[in-house]
C-alpha positions in Angstrom: 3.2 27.4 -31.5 0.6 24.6 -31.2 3.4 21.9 -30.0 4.9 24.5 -27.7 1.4 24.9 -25.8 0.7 21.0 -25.6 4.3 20.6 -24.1 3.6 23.6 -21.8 0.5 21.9 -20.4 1.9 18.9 -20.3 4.6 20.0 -18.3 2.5 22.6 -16.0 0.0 20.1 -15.1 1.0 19.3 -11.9 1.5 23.1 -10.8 -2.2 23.6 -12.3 -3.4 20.1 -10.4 -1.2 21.1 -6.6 -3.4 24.5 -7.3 -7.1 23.8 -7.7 -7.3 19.9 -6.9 -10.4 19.4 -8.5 -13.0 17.1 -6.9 -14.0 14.9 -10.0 -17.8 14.9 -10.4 -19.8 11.3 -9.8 -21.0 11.7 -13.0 -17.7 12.4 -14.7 -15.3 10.0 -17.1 -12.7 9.0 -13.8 -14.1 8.9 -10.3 -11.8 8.6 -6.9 -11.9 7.2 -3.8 -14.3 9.8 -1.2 -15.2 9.9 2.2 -18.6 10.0 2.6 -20.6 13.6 3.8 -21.9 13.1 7.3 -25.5 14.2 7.1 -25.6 17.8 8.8 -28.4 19.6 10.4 -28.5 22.2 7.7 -28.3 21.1 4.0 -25.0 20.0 2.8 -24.4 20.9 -1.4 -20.5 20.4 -1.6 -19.1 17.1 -2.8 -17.4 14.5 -1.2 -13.9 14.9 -0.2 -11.2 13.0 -1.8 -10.0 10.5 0.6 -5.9 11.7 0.9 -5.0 8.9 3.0 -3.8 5.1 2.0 -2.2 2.5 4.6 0.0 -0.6 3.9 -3.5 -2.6 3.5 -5.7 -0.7 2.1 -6.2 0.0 -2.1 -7.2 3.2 -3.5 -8.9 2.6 -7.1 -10.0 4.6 -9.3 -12.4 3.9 -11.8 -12.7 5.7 -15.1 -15.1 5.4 -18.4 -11.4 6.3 -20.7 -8.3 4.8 -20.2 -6.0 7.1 -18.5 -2.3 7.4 -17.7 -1.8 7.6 -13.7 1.6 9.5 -12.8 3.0 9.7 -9.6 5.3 12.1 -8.6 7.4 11.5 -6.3 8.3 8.3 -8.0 8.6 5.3 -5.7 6.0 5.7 -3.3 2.9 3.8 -4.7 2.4 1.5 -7.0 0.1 1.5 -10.2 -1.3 -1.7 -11.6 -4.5 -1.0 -14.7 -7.3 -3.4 -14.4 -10.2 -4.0 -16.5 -13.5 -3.7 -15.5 -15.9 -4.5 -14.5 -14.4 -6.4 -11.7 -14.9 -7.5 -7.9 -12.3 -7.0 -5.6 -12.3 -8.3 -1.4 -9.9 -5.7 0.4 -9.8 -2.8 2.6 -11.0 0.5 0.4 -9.3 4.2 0.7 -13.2 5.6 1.6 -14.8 2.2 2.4 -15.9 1.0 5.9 -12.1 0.8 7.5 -12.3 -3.1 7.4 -12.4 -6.0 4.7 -15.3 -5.7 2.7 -16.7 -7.1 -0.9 -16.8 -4.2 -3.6 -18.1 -4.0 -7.3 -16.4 -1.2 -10.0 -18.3 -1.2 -13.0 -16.2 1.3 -15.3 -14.4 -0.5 -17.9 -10.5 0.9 -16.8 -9.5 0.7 -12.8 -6.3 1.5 -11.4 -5.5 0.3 -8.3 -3.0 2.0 -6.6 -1.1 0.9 -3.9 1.3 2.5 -1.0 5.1 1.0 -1.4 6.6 4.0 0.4 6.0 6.5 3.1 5.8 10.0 2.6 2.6 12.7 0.2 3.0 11.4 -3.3 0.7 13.5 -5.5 -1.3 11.5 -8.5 -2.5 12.6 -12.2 -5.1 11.2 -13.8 -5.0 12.3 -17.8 -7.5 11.0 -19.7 -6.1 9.4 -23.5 -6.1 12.5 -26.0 -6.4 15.1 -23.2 -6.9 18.4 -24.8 -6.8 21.1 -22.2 -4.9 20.3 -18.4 -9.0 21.0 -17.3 -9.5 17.2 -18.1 -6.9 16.1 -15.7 -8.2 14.8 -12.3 -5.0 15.1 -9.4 -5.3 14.1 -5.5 -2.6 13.9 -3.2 -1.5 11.4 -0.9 -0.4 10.7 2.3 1.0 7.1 2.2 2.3 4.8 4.8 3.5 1.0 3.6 4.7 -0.2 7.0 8.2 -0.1 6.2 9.4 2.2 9.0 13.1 0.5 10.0 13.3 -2.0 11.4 15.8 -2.1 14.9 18.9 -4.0 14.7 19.1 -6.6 17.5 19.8 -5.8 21.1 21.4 -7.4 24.2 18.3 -8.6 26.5 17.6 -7.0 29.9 17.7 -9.2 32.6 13.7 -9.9 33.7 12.5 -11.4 36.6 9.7 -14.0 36.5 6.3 -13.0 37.6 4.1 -16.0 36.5 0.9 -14.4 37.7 1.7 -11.8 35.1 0.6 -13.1 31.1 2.7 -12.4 28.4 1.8 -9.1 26.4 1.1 -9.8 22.6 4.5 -9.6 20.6 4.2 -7.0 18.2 5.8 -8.2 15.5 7.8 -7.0 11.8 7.1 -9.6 9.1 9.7 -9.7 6.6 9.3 -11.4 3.7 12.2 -11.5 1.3 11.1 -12.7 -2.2 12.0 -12.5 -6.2 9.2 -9.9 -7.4 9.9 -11.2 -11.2 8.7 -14.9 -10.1 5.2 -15.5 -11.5 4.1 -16.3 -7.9 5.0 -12.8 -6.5 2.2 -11.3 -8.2 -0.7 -13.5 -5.9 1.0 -12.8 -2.9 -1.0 -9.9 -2.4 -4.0 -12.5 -2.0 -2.2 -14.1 0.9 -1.8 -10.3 3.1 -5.3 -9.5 2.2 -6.9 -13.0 4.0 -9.5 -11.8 6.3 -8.2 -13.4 9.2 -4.8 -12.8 9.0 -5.4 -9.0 7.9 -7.4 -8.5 10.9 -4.7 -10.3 13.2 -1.2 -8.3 11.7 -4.3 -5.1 12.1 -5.1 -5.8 16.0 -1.5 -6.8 17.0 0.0 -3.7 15.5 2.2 -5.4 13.0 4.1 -3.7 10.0 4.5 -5.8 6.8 8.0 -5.7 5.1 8.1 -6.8 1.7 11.6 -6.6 -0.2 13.0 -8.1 -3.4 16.3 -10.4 -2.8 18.3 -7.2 -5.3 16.9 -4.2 -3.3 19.2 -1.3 -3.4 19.2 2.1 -2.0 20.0 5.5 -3.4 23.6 4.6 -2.6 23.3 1.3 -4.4 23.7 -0.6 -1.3 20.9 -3.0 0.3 19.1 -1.0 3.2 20.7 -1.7 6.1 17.8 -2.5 8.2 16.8 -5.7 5.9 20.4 -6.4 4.8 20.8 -9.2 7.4 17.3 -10.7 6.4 18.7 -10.6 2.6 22.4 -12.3 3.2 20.0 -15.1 5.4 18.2 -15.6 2.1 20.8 -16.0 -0.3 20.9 -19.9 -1.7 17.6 -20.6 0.0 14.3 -21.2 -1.8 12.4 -18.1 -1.8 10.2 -16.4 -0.8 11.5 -16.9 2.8 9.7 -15.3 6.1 11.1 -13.4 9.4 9.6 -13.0 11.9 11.0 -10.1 14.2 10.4 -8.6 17.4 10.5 -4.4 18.8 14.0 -5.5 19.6 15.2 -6.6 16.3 15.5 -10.4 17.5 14.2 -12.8 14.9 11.9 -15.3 16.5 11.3 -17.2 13.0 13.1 -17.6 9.9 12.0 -19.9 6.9 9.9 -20.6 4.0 6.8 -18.4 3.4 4.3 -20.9 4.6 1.5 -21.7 0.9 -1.6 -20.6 3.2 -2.4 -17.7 4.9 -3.4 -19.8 7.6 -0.2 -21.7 8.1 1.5 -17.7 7.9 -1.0 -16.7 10.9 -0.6 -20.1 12.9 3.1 -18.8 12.8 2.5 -15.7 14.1 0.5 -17.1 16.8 3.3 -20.0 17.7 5.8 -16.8 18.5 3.4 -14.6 20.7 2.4 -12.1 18.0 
């Protein structure tokens, strides 16, 4: 019966984890990502809050003294990369400050868990050698990657000139199209996190679109908003950059510039 009952809790533990959502203690062997308590005129003895929100630039990590499996279900909407600690990271935090900020994790095993969907994804933490689903710490989601489609090009409306009138900023889609097994993919995350440029694409409203040359949908078919950016990629040296506007028009198309500086100086050169 023994096996049975480790395959039942194996298989019940996200029932048991949707259920009681646990709030993992500070002191405990994995600690998430909370929102700070807001001091209250009468004393406050609950926990912090899990923080159940994560945005295209920001990383959820979560630190544990045991390494741990982290399974996401539904599949496809984060992603999950282990880390060891102790470690420094420069980034936006699910419960930090809301902008770029410095941060320190000291426990030996992070995972840093990033949105690569939209949509509530819930995540399991089990602990190496769990015994009982108790030990399992679960939090759900609400994710948003900035890939909302992106309009297909229309026929400009006529507009008369009003030169006393300055140009609104463009808000802008930037599509990069890249090969995610090339060594150099796995850095590129340095370039979106740059201060300056996060805080620009942040300001400006713009939605990051990052998509592997062989992306396919459910149907097996490339999406059909990017599918023009992919056949203008194919032969070219990748990773290559678009720039696009509300409209769908493409106001830049090339090579991912090396700096994030050069990336931004783009932006800036078509109005976004």
């Amino acid at each position: 019966m023994r096996p049975l009952l480790f395959l039942f809790l194996l298989l019940g533990v996200s029932i048991f984890a949707t259920a009681a959502q646990p709030t993992p203690k500070p002191d405990g062997p994995i600690k998430l990502p909370v929102t700070p308590i807001v001091p209250q005129p009468m004393p406050a003895t609950v926990d912090p809050e899990p923080v159940t929100t994560l945005p295209a630039d920001t990383l959820y990590v979560i630190e544990s003294k045991v390494r741990c499996v982290v399974r996401a279900h539904p599949t496809g909407l984060v992603k999950v990369s282990e880390k060891t600690g102790p470690r420094d990271f420069t980034a936006k935090f699910a419960g930090g400050t809301g902008s770029i900020e410095d941060k320190s994790f000291a426990g030996p095993f992070l995972y840093v868990v990033r949105a690569s969907g939209i949509g509530r994804v819930e995540l399991d933490v089990i602990p190496a050698g769990f015994e009982t689903a108790a030990q399992i710490v679960s939090v759900t989601l609400s994710v948003d990657d900035g890939s909302k489609p992106i309009p297909p090009p229309i026929p400009p409306k006529p507009q008369p000139d009003d030169p006393a009138k300055p140009a609104a900023p463009t808000k802008l889609y930037i599509v990069v199209v890249e090969e995610t097994a090339d060594a150099a993919a796995a850095s590129r995350g340095a370039l979106i996190f740059d201060a300056a440029l996060a805080a620009r694409t942040t300001s400006q409203g713009h939605h990051w679109r990052i998509v592997d040359k062989d992306v396919i949908d459910k149907d097996g078919k490339p999406p059909a908003d990017v599918a023009r950016f992919l056949d203008a990629s194919k032969g070219k040296v990748l990773p290559q950059l678009f720039l696009v506007n509300p409209d769908g028009d493409t106001l830049f198309s090339g090579p991912l510039p090396k700096t994030a500086a050069d990336v931004l100086a783009q932006i800036k050169k078509v109005g976004g």
